[in-house]
C-alpha positions as CSV (number, residue, x, y, z in Angstrom):
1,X,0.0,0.0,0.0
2,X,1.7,3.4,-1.1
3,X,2.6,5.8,1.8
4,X,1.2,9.3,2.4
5,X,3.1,12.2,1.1
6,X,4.4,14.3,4.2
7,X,2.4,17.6,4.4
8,X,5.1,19.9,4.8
9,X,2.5,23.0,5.4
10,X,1.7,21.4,9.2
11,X,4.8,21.5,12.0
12,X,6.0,18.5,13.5
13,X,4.1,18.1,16.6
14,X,6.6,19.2,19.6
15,X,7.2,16.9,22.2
16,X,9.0,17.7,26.0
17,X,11.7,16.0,26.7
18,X,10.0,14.9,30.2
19,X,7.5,12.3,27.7
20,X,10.5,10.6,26.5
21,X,10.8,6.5,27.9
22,X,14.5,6.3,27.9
23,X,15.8,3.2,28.3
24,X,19.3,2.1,29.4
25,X,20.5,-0.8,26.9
26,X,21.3,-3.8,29.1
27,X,25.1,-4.7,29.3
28,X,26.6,-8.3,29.1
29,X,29.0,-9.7,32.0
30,X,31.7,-12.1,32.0
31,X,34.6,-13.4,34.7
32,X,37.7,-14.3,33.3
33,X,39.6,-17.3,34.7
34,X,41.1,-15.1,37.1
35,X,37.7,-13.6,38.3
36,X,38.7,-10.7,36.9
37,X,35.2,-8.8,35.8
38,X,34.3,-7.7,31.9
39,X,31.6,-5.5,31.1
40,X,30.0,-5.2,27.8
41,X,28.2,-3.4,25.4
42,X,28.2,-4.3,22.0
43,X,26.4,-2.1,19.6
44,X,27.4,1.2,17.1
45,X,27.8,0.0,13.2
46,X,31.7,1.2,12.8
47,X,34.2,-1.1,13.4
48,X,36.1,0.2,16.2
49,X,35.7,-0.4,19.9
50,X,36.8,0.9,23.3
51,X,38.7,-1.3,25.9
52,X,38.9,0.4,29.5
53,X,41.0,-1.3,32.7
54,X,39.9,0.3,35.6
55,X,42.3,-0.5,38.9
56,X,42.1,0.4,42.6
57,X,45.1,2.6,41.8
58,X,44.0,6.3,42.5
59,X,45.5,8.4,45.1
60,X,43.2,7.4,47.5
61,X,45.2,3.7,47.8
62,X,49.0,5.7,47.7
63,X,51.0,6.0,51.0
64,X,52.9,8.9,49.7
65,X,51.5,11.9,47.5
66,X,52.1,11.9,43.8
67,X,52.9,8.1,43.8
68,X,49.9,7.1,42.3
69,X,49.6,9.9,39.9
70,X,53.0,9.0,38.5
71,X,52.7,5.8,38.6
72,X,49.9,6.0,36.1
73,X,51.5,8.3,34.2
74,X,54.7,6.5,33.3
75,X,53.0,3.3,32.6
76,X,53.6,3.7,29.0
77,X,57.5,5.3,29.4
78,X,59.4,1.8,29.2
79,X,59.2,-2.1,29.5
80,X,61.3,-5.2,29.6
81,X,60.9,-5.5,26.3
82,X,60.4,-1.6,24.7
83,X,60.9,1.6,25.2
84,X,58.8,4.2,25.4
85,X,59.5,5.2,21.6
86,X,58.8,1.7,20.8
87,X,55.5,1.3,22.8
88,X,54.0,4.8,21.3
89,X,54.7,3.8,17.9
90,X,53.7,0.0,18.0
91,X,50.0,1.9,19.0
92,X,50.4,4.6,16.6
93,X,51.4,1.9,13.6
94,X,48.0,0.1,14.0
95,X,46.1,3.8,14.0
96,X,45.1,3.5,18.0
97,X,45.1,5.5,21.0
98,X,45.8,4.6,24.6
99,X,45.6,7.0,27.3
100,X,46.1,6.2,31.0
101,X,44.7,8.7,33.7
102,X,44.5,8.9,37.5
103,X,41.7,9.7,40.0
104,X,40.9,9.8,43.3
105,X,39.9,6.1,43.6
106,X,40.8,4.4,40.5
107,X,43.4,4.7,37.2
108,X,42.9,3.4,34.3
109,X,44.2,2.2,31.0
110,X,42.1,3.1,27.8
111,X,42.7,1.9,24.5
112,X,40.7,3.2,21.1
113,X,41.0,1.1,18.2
114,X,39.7,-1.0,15.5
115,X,38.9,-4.3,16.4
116,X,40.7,-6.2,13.8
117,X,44.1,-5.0,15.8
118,X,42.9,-6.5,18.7
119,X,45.6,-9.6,18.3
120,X,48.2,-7.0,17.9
121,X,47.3,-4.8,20.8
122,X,45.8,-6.8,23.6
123,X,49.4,-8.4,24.1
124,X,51.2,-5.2,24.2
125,X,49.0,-3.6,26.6
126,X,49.2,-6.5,29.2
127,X,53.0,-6.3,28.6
128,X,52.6,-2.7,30.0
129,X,50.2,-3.8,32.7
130,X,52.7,-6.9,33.7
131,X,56.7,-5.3,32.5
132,X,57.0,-1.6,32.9
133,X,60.2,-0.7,34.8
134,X,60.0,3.1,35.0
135,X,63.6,4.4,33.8
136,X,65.1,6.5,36.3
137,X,65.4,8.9,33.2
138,X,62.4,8.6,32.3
139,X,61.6,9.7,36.2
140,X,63.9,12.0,35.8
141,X,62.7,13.8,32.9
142,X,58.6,13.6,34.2
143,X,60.0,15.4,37.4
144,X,61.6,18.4,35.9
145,X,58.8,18.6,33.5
146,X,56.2,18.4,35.5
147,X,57.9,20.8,38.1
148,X,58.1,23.3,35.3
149,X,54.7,23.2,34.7
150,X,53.7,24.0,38.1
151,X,56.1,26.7,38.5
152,X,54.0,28.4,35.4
153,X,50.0,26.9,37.0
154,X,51.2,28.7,40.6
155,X,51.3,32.1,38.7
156,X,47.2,31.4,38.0
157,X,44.9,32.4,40.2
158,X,42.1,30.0,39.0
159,X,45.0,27.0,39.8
160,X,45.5,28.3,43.2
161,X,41.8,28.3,43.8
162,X,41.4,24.8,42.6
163,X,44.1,23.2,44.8
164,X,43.0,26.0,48.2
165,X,39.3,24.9,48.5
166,X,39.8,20.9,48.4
167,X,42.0,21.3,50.8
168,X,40.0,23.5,53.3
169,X,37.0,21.3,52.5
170,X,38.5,18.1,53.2
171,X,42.0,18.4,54.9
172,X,45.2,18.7,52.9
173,X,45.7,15.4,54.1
174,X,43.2,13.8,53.3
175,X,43.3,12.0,49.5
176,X,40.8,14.4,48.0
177,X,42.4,18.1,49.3
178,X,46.0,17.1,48.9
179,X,48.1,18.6,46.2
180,X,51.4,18.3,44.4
181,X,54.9,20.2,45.2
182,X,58.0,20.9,43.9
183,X,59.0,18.7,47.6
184,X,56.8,16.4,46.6
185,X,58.1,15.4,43.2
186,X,62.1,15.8,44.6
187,X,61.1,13.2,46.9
188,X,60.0,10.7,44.5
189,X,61.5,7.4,44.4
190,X,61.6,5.3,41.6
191,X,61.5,2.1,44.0
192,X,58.2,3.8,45.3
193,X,56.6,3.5,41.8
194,X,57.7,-0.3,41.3
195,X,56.0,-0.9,44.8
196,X,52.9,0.8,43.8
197,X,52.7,-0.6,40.1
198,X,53.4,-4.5,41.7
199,X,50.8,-4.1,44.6
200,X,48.1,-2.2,42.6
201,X,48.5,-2.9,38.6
202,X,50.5,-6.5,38.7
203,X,48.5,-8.1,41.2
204,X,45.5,-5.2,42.0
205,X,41.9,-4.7,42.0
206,X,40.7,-4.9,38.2
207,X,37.8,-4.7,36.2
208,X,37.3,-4.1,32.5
209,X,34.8,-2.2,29.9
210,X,34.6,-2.9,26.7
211,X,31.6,-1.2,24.2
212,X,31.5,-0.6,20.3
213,X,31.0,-3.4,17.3
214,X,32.9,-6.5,19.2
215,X,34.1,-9.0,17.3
216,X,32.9,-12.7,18.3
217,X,35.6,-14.1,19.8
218,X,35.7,-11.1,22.1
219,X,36.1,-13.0,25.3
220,X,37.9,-15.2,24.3
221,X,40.7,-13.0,23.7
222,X,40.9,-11.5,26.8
223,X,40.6,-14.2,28.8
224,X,43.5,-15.2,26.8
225,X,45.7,-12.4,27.2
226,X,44.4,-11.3,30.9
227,X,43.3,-14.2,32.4
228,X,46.0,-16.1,34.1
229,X,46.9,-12.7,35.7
230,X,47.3,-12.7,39.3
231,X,45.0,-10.0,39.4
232,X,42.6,-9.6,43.1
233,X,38.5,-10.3,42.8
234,X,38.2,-7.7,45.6
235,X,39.7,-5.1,46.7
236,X,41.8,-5.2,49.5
237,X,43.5,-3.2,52.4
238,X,41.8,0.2,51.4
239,X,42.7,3.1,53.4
240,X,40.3,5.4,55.4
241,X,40.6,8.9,56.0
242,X,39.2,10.7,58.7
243,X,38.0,14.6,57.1
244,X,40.1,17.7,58.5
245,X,38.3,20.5,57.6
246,X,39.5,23.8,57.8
247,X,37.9,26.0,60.9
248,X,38.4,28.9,59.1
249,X,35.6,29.8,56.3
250,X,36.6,32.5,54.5
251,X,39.9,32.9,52.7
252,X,41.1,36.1,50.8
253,X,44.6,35.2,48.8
254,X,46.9,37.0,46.9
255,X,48.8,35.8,44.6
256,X,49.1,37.9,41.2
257,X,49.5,41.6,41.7
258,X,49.2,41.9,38.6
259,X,46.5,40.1,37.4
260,X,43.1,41.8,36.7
261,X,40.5,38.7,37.7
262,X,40.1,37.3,40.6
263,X,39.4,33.7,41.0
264,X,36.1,32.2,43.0
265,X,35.2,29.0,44.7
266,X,32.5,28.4,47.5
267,X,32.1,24.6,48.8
268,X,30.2,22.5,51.2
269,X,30.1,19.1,52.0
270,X,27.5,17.1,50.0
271,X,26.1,13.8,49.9
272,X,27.3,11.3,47.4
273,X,25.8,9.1,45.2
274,X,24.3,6.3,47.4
275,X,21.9,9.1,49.6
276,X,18.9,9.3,48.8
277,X,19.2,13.1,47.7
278,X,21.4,13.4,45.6
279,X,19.5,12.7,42.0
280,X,17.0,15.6,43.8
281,X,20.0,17.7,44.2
282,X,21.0,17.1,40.5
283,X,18.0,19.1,39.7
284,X,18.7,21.9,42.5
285,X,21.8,22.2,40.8
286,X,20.9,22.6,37.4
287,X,18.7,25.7,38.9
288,X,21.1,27.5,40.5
289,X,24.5,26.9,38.5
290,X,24.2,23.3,36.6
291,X,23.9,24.5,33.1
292,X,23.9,27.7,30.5
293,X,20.4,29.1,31.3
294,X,21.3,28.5,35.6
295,X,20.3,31.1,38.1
296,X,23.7,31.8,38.7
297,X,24.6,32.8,35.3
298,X,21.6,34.5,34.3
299,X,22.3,36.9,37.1
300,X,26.1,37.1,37.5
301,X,26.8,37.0,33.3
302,X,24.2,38.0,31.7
303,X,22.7,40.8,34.5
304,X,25.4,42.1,36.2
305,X,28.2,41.6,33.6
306,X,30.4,40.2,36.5
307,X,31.8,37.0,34.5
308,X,32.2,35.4,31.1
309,X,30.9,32.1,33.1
310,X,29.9,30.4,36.0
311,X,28.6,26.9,37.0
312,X,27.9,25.0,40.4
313,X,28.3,21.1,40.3
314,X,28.5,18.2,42.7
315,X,31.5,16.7,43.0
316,X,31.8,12.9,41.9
317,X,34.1,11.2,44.5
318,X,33.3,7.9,46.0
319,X,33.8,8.4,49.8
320,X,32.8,11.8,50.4
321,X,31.6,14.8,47.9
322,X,30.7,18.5,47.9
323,X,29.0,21.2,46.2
324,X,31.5,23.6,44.3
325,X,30.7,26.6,42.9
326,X,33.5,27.9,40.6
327,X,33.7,31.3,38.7
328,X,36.4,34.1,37.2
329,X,35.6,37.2,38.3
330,X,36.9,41.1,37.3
331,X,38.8,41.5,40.8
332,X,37.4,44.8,41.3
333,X,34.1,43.2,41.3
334,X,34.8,39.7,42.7
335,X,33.2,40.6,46.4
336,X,29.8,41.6,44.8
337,X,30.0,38.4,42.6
338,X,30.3,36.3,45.8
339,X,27.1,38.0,47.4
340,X,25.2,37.2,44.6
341,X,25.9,33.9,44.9
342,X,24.5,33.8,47.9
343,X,21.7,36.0,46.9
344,X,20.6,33.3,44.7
345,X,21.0,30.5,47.6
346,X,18.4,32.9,49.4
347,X,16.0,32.9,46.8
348,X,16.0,29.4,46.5
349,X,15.6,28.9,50.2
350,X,13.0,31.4,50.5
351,X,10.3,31.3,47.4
352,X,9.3,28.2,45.7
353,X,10.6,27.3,42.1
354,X,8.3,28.7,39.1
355,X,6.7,26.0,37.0
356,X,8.1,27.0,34.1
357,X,11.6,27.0,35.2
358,X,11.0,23.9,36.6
359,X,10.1,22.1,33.7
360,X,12.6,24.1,31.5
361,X,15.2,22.5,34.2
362,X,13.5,18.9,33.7
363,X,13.8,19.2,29.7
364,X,17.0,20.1,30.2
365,X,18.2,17.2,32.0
366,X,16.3,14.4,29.9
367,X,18.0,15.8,26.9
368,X,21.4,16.2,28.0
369,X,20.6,12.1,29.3
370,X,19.6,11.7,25.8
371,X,22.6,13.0,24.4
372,X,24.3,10.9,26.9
373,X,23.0,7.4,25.5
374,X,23.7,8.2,22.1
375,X,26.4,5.6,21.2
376,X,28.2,2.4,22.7
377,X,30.8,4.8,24.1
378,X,28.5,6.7,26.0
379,X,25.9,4.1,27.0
380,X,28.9,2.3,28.5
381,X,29.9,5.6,30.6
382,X,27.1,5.6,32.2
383,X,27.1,2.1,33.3
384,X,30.6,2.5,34.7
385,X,29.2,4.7,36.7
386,X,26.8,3.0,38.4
387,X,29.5,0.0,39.0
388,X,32.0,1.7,40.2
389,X,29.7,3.6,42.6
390,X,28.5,0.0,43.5
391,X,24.8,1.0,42.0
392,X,22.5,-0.7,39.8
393,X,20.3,-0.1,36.3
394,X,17.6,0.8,38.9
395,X,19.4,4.2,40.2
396,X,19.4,5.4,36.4
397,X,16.0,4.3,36.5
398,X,14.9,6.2,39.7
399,X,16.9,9.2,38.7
400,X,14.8,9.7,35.6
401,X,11.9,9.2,37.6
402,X,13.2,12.2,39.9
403,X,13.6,14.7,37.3
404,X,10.4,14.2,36.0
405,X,8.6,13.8,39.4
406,X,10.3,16.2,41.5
407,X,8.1,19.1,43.0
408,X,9.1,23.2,43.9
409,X,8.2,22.6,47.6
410,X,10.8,19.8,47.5
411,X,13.5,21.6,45.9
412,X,12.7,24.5,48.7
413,X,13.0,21.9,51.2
414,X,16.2,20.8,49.7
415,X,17.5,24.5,49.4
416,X,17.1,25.0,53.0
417,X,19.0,22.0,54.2
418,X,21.9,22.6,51.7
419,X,22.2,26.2,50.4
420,X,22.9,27.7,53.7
421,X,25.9,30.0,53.4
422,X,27.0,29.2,56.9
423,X,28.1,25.9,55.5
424,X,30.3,27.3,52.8
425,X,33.9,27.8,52.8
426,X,34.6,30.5,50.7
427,X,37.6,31.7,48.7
428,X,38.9,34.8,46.3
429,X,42.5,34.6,44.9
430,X,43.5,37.9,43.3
């Protein structure tokens, strides 16, 4: 039966993001022989795939600051067998990428490629997860480089800030508001990093993502290139850190005399991801400083001309979070931006959310969510996520069902528990 011609004289019918079912596409799960996890999503149409191993090897598991960081970083700087030359252009030959990175509580390894270099690559990368011997030169050489960036970052205010209000927020002890120094790298070891790389890497916590068009024998492969590892099921012997919060709230620094902005950061302590009010607080956020058309901007950019941009966000750390707000400021006008800010926490606190702004806010979210499941890449971000936070398919589920559900007397409620400036530690570097 022939199809009706479109009538292109009628609009498409509009529909709010809010309607939309999403759905989370359901990922496959595997143990190696080793009991090593391997999460996957198989899907896209181009034939290239992402491989992520995710360790217990952030700073969070370290003994002394910097050694997980470097640790991380130098992975790819030498082996038994290669050197770091060799390794970057055995990746580059086969046209793939991999990237290492270190967090708070985890590094990983990430490798981009196309999946018919799989036999190629797979071997390579567990020869760097297995045989790298950091070179004293190599060390060497990351030391003064990495010393010369930070003599260049200390001359930044918006560094300064950065580094200043994790540490008044959590301790600068503490594995979340500790920072690097020039003492610090000097006192690097590379007998340290061979410790660390055995205890968390060779034989540590690890689990693995893969997503994008896998070939068949998918499993297979790793289980035959990572699975007689002595790699751990669980992790083991984490640390725990007791919170040293600064007494002290407000904090005025100078540090460029010259410089003609002034850097601004207010924090309190949030909840994380496992309370109960924290997908609620997503959508607080989003009102006062989460995205372009925020509170925070609409009054401090486009009203008052104070800033080119501003945002608020909840941290994403395991243990413990907190509710940043982050800004560069004209320093002549820095001390009216940070009363705005807190102008805007009053309002919140004191009248109740407008229904359009509301819904504007809930749009917002289910499309950027959208966006975020658009893609094997993607889809598998957000189930890492949830694993690594220890949550299941039914938190995305239930945070979907918040930001459609949520109501203004809850977000007032909400406002008044959290958005109370008395719990803020608050900081200007000029």
């Amino acid at each position: 039966m022939p199809t009706q011609p479109l009538n292109r004289t009628l609009a498409p019918l509009i529909k709010d993001a809010v309607e939309f079912d999403l759905k989370l596409q359901p990922i496959q799960r595997f143990t190696l022989d080793n009991g090593v996890e391997v999460f996957a999503i198989d899907a896209g149409t181009e034939e290239v795939l992402q491989l992520e191993w995710i360790f217990s090897a952030g700073n969070w598991h370290e003994k002394k600051n910097l050694v997980a960081a470097v640790t991380n970083h130098l992975l790819k700087n030498g082996t038994v067998k290669r050197t770091a030359y060799t390794l970057n252009e055995h990746f580059e030959y086969f046209g793939s990428y991999l990237n290492r990175a270190c967090y708070s509580e985890h590094a990983t390894i990430t490798l981009h490629c196309l999946n018919k270099h799989l036999n190629e690559l797979l071997p390579v990368v567990r020869e760097i997860m297995t045989e790298s011997i950091f070179p004293e030169d190599e060390l060497q050489l990351f030391k003064t480089i990495s010393k010369q960036k930070l003599e260049v970052n200390l001359k930044k205010c918006e560094f300064i800030a950065n580094r200043l209000i994790d540490s008044y927020v959590y301790g600068p002890e503490h594995p979340y508001g500790k920072y690097s120094s020039f003492e610090a790298y000097d006192a690097l070891q590379r007998e340290e990093l061979l410790e660390y790389y055995q205890q968390q890497y060779v034989n540590g916590h690890c689990r693995i993502f893969v997503a994008g068009k896998l070939p068949a024998d998918i499993m297979s492969l790793l289980n035959m290139t990572f699975g007689s590892m002595p790699l751990r099921k669980n992790v083991e012997n984490v640390n725990q850190y007791t919170i040293a919060a600064a007494d002290q709230k407000k904090y005025r620094v100078a540090n460029d005399p010259d410089g003609v902005q002034g850097a601004i950061r207010l924090a309190a302590h949030a909840p994380g991801r496992s309370d109960p009010d924290y997908p609620k607080l997503q959508v607080l956020n989003n009102i006062y400083g989460g995205y372009f058309g925020s509170r925070l901007m609409s009054n401090i950019r486009e009203d008052k001309g104070y800033t080119y941009g501003i945002h608020s966000f909840l941290e994403n750390h395991m243990h413990q979070s907190a509710w940043v707000v982050s800004t560069e400021a004209g320093r002549d006008v820095a001390e009216a931006a940070v009363t705005e800010i807190y102008n805007e926490m009053e309002d919140l606190r004191e009248e109740l959310v407008e229904d359009d702004e509301l819904m504007l806010v809930k749009n917002h979210m289910m499309g950027t969510l959208l966006s975020e499941l658009d893609g094997p890449f993607h889809i598998m971000s957000k189930w890492k996520n949830l694993i690594l936070n220890n949550l299941d398919e039914s938190y995305f589920y239930k945070t979907i069902e918040t930001i459609k559900t949520i109501t203004a007397e809850e977000l007032q409620a909400l406002s008044v528990k959290y958005l109370d400036p008395k719990k803020f530690y608050e900081l200007i570097v000029v």
